[in-house]
FITORMAR-43577 format. One record per residue (C-alpha): x, y, z. Coordinates in steps of 0.5 Angstrom, whole numbers, padded with zeros to 4 digits, always signed. Layout:
BEGIN
XYZ/...
This chain:
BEGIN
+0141-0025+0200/+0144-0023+0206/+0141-0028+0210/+0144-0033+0206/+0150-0031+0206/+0150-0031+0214/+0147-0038+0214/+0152-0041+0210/+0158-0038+0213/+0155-0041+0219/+0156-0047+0216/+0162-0046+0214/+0164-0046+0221/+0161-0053+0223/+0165-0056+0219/+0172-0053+0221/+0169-0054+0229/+0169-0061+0226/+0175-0061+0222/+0178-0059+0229/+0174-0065+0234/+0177-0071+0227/+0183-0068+0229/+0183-0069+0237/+0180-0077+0235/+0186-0077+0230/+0190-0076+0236/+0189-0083+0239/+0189-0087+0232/+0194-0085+0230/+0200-0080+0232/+0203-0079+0225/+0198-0076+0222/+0196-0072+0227/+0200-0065+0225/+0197-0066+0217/+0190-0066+0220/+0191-0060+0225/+0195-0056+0219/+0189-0057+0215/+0185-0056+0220/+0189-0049+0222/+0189-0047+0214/+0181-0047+0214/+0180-0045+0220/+0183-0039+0218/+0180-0038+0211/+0173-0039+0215/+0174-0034+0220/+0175-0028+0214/+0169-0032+0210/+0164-0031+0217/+0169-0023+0218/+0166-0021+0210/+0159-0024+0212/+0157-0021+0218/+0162-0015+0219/+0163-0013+0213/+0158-0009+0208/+0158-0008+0201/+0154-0002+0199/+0148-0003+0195/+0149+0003+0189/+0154+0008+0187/+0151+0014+0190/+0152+0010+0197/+0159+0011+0196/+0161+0018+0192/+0157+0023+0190/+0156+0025+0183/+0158+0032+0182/+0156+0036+0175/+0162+0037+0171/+0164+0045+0173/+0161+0050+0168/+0166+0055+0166/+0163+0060+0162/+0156+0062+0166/+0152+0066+0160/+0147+0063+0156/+0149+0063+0149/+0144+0064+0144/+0143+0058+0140/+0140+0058+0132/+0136+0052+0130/+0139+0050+0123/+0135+0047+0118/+0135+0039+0116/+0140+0039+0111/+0138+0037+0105/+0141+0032+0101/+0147+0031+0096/+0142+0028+0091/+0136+0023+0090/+0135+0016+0087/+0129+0015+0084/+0127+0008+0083/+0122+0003+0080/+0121-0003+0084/+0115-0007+0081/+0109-0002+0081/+0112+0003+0086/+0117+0009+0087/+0122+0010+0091/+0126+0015+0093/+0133+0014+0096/+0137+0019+0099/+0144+0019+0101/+0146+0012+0105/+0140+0010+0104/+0138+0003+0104/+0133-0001+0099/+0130-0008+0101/+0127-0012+0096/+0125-0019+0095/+0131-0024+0091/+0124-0026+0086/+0123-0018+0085/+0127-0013+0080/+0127-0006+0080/+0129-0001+0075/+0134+0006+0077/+0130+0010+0073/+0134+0017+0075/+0139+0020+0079/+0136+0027+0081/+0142+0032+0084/+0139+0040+0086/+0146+0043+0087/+0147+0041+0079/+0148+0047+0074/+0145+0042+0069/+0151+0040+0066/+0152+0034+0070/+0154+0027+0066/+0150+0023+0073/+0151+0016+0074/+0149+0011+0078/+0153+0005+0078/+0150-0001+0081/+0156-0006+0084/+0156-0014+0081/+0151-0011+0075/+0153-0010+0069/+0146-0007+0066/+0150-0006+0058/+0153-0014+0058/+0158-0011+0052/+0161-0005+0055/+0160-0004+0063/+0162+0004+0062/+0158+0004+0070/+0151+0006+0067/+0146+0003+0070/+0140+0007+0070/+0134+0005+0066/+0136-0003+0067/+0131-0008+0070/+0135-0010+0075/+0134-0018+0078/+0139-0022+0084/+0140-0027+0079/+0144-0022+0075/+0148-0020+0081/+0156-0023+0081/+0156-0024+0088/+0163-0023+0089/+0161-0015+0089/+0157-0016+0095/+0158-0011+0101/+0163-0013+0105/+0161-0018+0110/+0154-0017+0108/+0152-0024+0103/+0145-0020+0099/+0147-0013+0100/+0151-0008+0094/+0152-0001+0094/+0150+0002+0088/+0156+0008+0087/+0153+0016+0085/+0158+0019+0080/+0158+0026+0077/+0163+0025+0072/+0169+0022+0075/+0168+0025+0082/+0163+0021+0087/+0157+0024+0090/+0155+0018+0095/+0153+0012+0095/+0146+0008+0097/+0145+0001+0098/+0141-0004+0096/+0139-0011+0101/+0135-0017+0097/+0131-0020+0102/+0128-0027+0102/
């Protein structure tokens, strides 16, 4: 691209040069008219001199290790410490659901794809860090799986996306719902669920 750019400050000069012979021809047609074209002239004289200037003197440098160099940041404290491996954590809780002949187990911010013609049936919600009073519940937004008294408990209900209320969709997200984990009043997390066409 170099090569390019000089050919066509090159050309660039040709026209000022002959901006400048007009301007000489101008002055034997026509007197008064002569200082507009010289000042024209002069005006692209000018930026042409710079346009050859930044062509053929001035480069620009092809990566930034041409210009700086880059410094590791400084270590303060020289001695290694020694570092323990932690164990993946293990979830707050597991959704275990029923999608047609399959079942799933969803972990915490999980999200589950099902087709909009399929349905699927949260079977149970499993909490290990429990003492086994838990009143567990999965309370699945825009679902209301008791019709008469919705009181947030949607487990063991066949859930289809033609019962979902749309208004309750995910926030920007048309098909996608939160399905809220509750043990008592206190909320444990949330998982997702996605219909796919």
């Amino acid at each position: 691209m170099p090569q390019v750019d000089k050919i066509l400050s090159l050309a660039v000069a040709g026209l000022a040069l002959l901006m400048f012979v007009l301007s000489l021809i101008l002055v034997r047609i026509n007197r008064q008219k002569l200082f507009f074209a010289a000042a024209l002239t002069a005006v692209y004289s000018i930026f042409t001199a710079y346009y050859l200037y930044l062509s053929f003197f001035f480069t620009v440098p092809l990566s930034i290790m041409e210009t700086e160099v880059i410094k590791p940041p400084a270590v303060a404290d020289t001695t290694v410490a020694a570092t323990t491996e932690e164990e993946p954590s293990t979830p707050d809780f597991w959704v275990i659901v029923q999608a047609e002949n399959a079942t799933i187990e969803i972990a915490p911010d999980d999200e589950m794809e099902i087709k909009k013609t399929g349905r699927f049936q949260i079977k149970e919600v499993r909490y290990p860090g429990g003492d086994g009073t838990e009143d567990l519940r999965a309370d699945l937004k825009g679902f209301a799986g008791n019709a008469r008294f919705n009181n947030g408990q949607d487990i063991g209900y066949w859930i289809t996306y033609e019962r979902m209320l749309q208004h309750w969709s995910v926030e920007g997200e048309k098909d996608k719902f939160e399905v809220v984990i509750k043990n008592r009043n206190k909320i444990l997390g949330s998982i997702y669920v996605r219909f796919m066409e």
